[in-house]
C-alpha positions in Angstrom: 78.3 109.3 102.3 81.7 108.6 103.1 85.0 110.4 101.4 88.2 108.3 100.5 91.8 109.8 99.8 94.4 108.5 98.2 97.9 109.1 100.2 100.7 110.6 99.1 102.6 108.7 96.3 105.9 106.8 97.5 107.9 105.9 94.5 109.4 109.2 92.2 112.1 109.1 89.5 113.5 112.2 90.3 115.7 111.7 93.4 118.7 113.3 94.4 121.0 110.5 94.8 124.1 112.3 97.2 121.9 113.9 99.3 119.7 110.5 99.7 122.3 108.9 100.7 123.8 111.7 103.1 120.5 110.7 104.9 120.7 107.1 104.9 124.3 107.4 106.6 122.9 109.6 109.6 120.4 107.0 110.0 122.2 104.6 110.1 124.5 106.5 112.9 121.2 107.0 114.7 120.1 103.4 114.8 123.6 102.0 116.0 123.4 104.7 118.8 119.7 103.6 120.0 120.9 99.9 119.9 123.9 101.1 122.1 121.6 102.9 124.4 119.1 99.9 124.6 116.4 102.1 122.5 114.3 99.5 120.6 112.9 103.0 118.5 114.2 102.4 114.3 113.7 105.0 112.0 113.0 104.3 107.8 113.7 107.0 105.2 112.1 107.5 101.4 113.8 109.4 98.2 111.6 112.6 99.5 113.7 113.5 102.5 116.1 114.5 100.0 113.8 117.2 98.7 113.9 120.8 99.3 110.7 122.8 99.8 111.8 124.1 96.0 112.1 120.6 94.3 109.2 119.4 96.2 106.9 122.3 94.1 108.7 121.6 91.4 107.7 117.9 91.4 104.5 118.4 92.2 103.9 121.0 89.3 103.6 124.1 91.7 105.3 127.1 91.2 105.8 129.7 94.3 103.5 132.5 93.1 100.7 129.9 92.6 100.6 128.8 96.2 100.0 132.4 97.9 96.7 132.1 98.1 94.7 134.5 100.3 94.1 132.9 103.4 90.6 132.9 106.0 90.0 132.9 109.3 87.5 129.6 110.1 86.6 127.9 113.7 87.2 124.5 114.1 86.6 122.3 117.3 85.7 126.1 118.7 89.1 127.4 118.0 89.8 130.3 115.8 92.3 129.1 112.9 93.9 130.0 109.8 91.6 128.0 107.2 92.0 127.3 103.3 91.6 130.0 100.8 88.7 131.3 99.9 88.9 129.2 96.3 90.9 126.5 95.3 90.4 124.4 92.0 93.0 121.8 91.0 92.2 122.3 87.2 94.4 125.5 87.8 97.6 123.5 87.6 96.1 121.3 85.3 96.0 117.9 87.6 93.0 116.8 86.6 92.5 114.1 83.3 89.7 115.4 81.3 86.3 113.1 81.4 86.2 109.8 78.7 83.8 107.6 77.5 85.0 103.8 78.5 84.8 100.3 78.2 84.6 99.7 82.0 81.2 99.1 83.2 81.3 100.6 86.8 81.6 104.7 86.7 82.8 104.4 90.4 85.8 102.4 88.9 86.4 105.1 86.9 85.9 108.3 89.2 88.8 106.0 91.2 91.0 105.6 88.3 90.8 109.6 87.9 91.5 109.9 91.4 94.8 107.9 90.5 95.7 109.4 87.2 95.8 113.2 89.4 97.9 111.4 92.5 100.4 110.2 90.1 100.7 113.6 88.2 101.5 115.4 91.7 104.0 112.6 92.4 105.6 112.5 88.8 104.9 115.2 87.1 103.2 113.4 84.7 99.9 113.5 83.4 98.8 110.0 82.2 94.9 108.5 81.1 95.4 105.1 82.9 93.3 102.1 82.3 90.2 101.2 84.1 89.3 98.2 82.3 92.5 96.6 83.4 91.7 97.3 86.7 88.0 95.7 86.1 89.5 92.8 84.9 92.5 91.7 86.9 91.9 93.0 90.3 90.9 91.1 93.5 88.0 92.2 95.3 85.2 94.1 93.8 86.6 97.3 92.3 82.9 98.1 90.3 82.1 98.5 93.8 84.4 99.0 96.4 87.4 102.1 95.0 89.7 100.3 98.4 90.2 97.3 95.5 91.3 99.7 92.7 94.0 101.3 94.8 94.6 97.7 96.6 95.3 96.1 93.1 98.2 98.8 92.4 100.0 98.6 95.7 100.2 95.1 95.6 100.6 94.7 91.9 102.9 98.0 91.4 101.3 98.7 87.8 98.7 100.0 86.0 98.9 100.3 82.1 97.5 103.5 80.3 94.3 103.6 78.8 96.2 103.6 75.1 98.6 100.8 76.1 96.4 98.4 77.6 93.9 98.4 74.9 90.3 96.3 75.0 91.0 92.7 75.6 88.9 90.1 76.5 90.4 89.0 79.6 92.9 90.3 81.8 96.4 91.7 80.1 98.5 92.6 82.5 101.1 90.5 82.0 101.4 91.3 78.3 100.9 94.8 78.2 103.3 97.7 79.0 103.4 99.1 83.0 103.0 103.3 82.8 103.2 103.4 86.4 106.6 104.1 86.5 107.1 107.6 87.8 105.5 106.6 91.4 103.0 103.7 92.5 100.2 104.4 95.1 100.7 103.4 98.5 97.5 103.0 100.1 94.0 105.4 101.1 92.2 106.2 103.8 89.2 107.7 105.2 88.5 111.3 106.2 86.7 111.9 109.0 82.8 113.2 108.3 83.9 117.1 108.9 83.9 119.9 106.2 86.9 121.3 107.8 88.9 118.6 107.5 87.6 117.3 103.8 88.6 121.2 102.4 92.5 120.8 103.9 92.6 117.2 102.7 91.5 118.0 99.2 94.1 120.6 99.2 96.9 118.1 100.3 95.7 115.0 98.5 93.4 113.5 95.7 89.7 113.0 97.0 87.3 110.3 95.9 83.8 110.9 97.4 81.8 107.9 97.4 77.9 107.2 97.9 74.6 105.1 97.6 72.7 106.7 95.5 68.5 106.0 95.3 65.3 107.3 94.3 65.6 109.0 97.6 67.7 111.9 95.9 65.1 112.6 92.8 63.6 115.3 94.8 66.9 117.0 96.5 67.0 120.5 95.8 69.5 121.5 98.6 71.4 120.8 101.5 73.2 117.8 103.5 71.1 115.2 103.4 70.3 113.4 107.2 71.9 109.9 107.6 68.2 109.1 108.5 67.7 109.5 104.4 71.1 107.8 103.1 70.1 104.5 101.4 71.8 101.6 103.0 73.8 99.0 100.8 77.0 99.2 98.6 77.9 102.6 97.3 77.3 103.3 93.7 78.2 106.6 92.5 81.8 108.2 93.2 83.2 111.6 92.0 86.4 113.4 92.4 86.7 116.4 94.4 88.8 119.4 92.6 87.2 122.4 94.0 
């Protein structure tokens, strides 16, 4: 099995223009004094170095009492470290698009669409049902197969339409139908490393999309990790979400 996360969100609507560009002016002061110096080092800045610890919650859709958590002691790499909370469920603050019958024929397209609609709500604010069948349809690669092609097509394309909007055309409709993903767009994924540790703290932090090959192999598990020595080989087939 291997686990894929979306990262963090790069475009928001909300932005605090004068402090923005307070930053942009320092930078630029930091830049011409490297060049002067000989430094070849540059520095890039995004609307969320404008945002306080308070307007970042309030983006996100987290209010202060919600985030103190009790805490745990856990070892990792044999070091003794303050871990997640005991519990953590992201249907608490109500991040999570409620399960849909669709048109799209791959349910590992769709588990990645999820994945999408809950990293734009914590980058907008918004909760929106996007389309998956757009995604089918007008997307390079093989997104029934492969989630990298779903989040591939939005950070190249910057759009995705909602699942009302776009509808059930024949073909693909992107060009004619109406772009929801204007709040934020998604920038990219990446892997997480095969370690419970670090799969717990990432889910926390970002959206999670686990992804496996699934085969008669699993009709008799009952419990456990299965070995790799038991993991069917070939193109993954079954992907969920991870909220809890």
């Amino acid at each position: 099995m291997f686990v894929l996360t979306l990262l963090l969100l790069v475009q928001s609507i909300h932005c605090n223009v004068s402090k923005l560009d307070t930053i942009h002016e320092n930078l630029e002061k930091i830049q011409r004094w490297n060049k002067e110096a000989g430094s070849k080092t540059k520095f890039a800045a995004n609307e969320f170095l404008a945002y306080t610890e308070e307007e970042t919650n309030q983006l996100l859709g987290i209010h202060e009492f919600e985030l103190n958590f009790p805490r745990q002691a856990v070892r990792n790499k044999g070091k003794l470290e303050q871990g997640p909370p005991p519990s953590f469920d992201w249907r608490w603050f109500d991040a999570i698009t409620t399960p849909r019958s669709s048109v799209a024929k791959s349910s590992l397209l769709e588990a990645a669409v999820y994945t999408v609609e809950s990293a734009y709500f914590r980058a907008s604010g918004t909760l929106v049902e996007f389309s998956a069948l757009e995604v089918e349809q007008c997307a390079e690669g093989s997104p029934a197969s492969d989630p990298g092609a779903v989040f591939d097509y939005i950070a190249k394309h910057k759009r995705l339409a909602s699942l009302s909007g776009y509808g059930t055309p024949s073909k693909c409709a992107a060009e004619s139908t109406e772009n929801t993903m204007t709040g934020a767009l998604v920038n990219g994924y990446s892997r997480i490393a095969a370690d419970d540790y670090e799969l717990v703290n990432s889910m926390m932090r970002y959206p999670v999309l686990a992804v496996v090959r699934a085969s008669q192999k699993w009709a008799f598990y009952s419990s456990g990790v299965l070995s790799a020595a038991n993991c069917p080989a070939g193109k993954p087939n079954h992907a969920v979400q991870i909220v809890a």
